[in-house]
N, C-alpha and C positions, 0 to 999 in steps of 0.2 A: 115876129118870128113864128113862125109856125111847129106844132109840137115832135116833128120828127125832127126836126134840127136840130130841137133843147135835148133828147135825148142823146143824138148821134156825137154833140158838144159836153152832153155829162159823162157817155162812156169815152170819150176821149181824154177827157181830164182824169177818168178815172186810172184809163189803162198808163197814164204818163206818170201818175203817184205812185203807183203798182211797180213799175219799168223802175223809177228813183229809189225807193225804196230799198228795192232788189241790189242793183249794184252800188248803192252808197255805201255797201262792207267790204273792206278791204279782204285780200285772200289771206291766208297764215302769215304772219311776220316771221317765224321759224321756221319754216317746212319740217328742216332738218335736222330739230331739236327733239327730243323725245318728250312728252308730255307728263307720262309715268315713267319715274324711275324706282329702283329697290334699290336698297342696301340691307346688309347682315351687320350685327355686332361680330360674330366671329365667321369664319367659314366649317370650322368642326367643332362638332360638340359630344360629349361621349353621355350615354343612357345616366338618367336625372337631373341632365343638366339644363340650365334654358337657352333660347337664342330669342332676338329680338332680330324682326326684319319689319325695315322702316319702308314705308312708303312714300312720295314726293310729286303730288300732281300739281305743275307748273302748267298756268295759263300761257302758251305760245300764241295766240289769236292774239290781234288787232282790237278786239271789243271786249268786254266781257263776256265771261261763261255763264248763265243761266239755269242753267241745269248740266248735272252730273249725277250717271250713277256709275257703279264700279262694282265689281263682285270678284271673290276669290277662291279659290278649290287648290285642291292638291292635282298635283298632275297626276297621268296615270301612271307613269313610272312610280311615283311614290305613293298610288293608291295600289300598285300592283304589288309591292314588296313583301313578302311577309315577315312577318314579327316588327315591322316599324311597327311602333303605338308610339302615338305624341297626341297633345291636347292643346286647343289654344285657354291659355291662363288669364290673359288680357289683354284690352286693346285700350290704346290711349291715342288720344284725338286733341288736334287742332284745329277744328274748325267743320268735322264729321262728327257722326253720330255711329256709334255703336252698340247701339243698345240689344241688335239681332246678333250675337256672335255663332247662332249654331249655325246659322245660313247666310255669311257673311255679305253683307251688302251694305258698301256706305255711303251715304248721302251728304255730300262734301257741303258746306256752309258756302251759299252763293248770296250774292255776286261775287265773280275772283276777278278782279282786276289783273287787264295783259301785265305779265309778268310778276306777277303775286303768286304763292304756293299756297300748298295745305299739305299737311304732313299728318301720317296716321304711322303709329308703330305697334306690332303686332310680336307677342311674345307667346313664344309657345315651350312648351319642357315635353323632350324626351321622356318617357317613362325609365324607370331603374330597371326594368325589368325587357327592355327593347330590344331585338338584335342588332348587330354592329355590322360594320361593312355597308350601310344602308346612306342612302342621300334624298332629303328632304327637300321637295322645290313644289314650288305653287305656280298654278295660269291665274292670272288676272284677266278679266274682260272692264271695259272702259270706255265709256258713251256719255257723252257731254253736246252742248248744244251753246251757241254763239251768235252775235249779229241780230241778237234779238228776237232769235228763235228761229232764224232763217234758215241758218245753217247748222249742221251737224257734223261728228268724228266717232270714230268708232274704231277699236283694235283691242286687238290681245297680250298678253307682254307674259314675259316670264321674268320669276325669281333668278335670282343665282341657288343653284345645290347648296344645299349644307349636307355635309358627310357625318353622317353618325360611326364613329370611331370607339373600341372598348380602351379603357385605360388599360397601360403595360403592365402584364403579372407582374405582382410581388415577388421575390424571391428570397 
């Protein structure tokens, strides 16, 4: 055999491992599931008090997830309000890390096996001193990678509000 054939026979096998590789990952087994979800301990809270909003990233893919990162901010509604003040007080983690809470970004404990979660819940308090009438909601952004690095997912999600509410005068 002569050397242009061992070549034109090695890029052929190569580009056939390449092509296999490629579609041997099935597409989402969910589509229609949400991948992140929130929930709230309460929906109102009144100035000093806390709430906790939990987080819930469920593997919907076929493969495992490999990588995830995730970050979170106040929306601008609730960057725009004034006199909301709230702090986050702590984060507690299953399978994330927290250790940046000023610039929230967490790094979910991979691999997540299809259909295995991770749950991170984030508490924050009102100040006693906050205005009322106000509601509290964050954007998450969410980027995760699957199939062995093939492929990728990417989106945005919102909290539910929480309504900062004043307790009823005394009388």
């Amino acid at each position: 055999m002569n050397t242009t054939r061992l070549v034109g026979l090695g890029l052929a096998a190569a580009l056939t491992c390449a092509g296999a590789l490629l579609f041997s990952v099935d597409t989402p087994a969910n589509a229609d599931t949400a991948d992140l979800t929130f929930s709230t301990d309460q929906d109102t809270v009144t100035p000093g008090s806390t709430v906790d909003l939990t987080m819930t990233l469920t593997n919907t893919q076929s493969t495992e997830i490999r990588f995830v990162y995730q970050s979170i901010q106040p929306t601008w509604d609730t960057s725009s309000q004034a006199g909301l003040k709230y702090a986050l007080v702590s984060c507690e983690t299953a399978g994330a890390d927290c250790k940046d809470t000023g610039k929230l970004g967490l790094n979910y404990e991979v691999p997540l096996a299809p259909g295995a979660s991770r749950t991170v819940t984030l508490t924050y308090r009102v100040a006693a001193d906050s205005a009322c009438g106000r509601s509290l909601g964050f954007s998450s952004y969410l980027y995760y990678e699957y199939g062995s690095g093939l492929f990728s997912t990417s989106d945005t999600y919102s909290t539910p509000d929480i309504r900062v509410d004043c307790p009823p005068a005394h009388s």
